[in-house]
Steps between C-alpha positions, in 0.01 A plus 500: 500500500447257171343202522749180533321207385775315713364669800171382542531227706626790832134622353358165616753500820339832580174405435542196740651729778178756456270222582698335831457826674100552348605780277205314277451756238899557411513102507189447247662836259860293501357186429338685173781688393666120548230320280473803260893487407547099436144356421535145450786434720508291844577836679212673367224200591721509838360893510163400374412238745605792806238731311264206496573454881515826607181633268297229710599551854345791663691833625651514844646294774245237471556504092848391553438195685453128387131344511448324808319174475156547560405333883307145436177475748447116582 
């Protein structure tokens, strides 16, 4: 298959659909392939902030959850 410029953004789509069901690794490689075919465009700092995100978060269930406010002691 050639690479289709045009097609990217179902590389982003897919990329976003990898990382709903934790498939972490395929989400973070999609997200590059997104930000390595249109660098400087809003789709690929879309992709780059994801790699941010999902670069810091930690592997696993817990990973994939928000941060929960810390509980105040008074």
């Amino acid at each position: 298959v050639r690479f289709n410029p045009a097609r990217i953004i179902y590389v982003f789509h897919l990329a976003q659909a990898y990382e709903s069901v934790g498939a972490r690794e395929r989400a973070l490689a999609a997200y590059r392939d997104t930000t390595l075919s249109f660098p400087g465009t809003r789709l690929a700092s879309e992709a780059q902030a994801r790699i941010d995100t999902l670069s810091r978060r930690g592997s696993g269930f817990r990973g994939m959850l928000p941060e929960a406010p810390s509980a105040s002691r008074t």
